[in-house]
C-alpha positions as CSV (number, residue, x, y, z in Angstrom):
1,X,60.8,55.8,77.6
2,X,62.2,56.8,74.4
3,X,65.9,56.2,73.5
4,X,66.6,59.7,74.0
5,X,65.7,59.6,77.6
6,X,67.3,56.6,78.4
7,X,70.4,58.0,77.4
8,X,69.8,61.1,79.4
9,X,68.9,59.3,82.2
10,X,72.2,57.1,81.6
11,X,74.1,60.4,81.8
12,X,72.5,61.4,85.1
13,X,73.0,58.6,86.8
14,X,77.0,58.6,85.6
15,X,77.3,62.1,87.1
16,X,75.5,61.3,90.0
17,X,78.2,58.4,90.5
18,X,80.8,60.3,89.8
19,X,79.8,62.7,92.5
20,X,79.6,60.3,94.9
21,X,82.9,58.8,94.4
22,X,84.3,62.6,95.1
23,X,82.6,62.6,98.1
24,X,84.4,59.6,99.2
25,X,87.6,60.3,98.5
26,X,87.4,63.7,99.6
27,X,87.9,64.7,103.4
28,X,86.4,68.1,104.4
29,X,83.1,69.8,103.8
30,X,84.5,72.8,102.0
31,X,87.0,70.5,99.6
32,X,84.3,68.6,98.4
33,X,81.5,71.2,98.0
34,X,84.0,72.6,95.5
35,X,84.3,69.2,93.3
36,X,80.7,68.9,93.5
37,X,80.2,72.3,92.2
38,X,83.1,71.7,89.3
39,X,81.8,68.5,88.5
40,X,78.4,69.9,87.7
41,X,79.4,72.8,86.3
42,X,82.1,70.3,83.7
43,X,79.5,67.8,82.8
44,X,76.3,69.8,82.5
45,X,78.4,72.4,80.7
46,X,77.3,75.1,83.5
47,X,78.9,78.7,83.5
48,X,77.5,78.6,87.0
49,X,77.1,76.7,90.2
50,X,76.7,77.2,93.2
51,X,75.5,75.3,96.7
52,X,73.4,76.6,99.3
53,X,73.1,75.0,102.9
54,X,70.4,76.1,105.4
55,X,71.8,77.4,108.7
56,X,70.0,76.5,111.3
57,X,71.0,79.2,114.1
58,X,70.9,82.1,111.1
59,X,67.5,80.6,109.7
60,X,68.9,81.2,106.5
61,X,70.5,79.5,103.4
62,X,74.4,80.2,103.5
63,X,76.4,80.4,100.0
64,X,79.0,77.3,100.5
65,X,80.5,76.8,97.5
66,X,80.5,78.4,93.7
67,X,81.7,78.3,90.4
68,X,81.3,81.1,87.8
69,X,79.6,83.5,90.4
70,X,81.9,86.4,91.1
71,X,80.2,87.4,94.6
């Protein structure tokens, strides 16, 4: 891996952390899809987010949470 990678990687891994700590501290499906989806959208630098779930009885993805997209 070159240095440039590493440090990418670095990065990824920090976010990744940092989501998880959210998801810890947060109580409530809904409360944290919305600081994953800021999180993401604050560190990548993302006008967008957004996060699907699959809905078993529908048989469909369902739009959960979003940032940016004006639905």
């Amino acid at each position: 891996m070159n240095p440039a990678s590493v440090d990418r990687a670095d990065f990824h891994l920090k976010i990744v952390h940092e989501i998880s700590d959210l998801v810890n501290q947060s109580s409530g499906l809904t409360t944290i899809l919305k600081k994953v989806v800021n999180k993401i959208g604050d560190s990548l630098n993302f006008d967008v987010v957004s996060v699907y779930l699959w809905d078993k009885q529908k048989n469909e993805l369902v739009l959960r949470s979003t940032r940016g997209l004006h639905v």
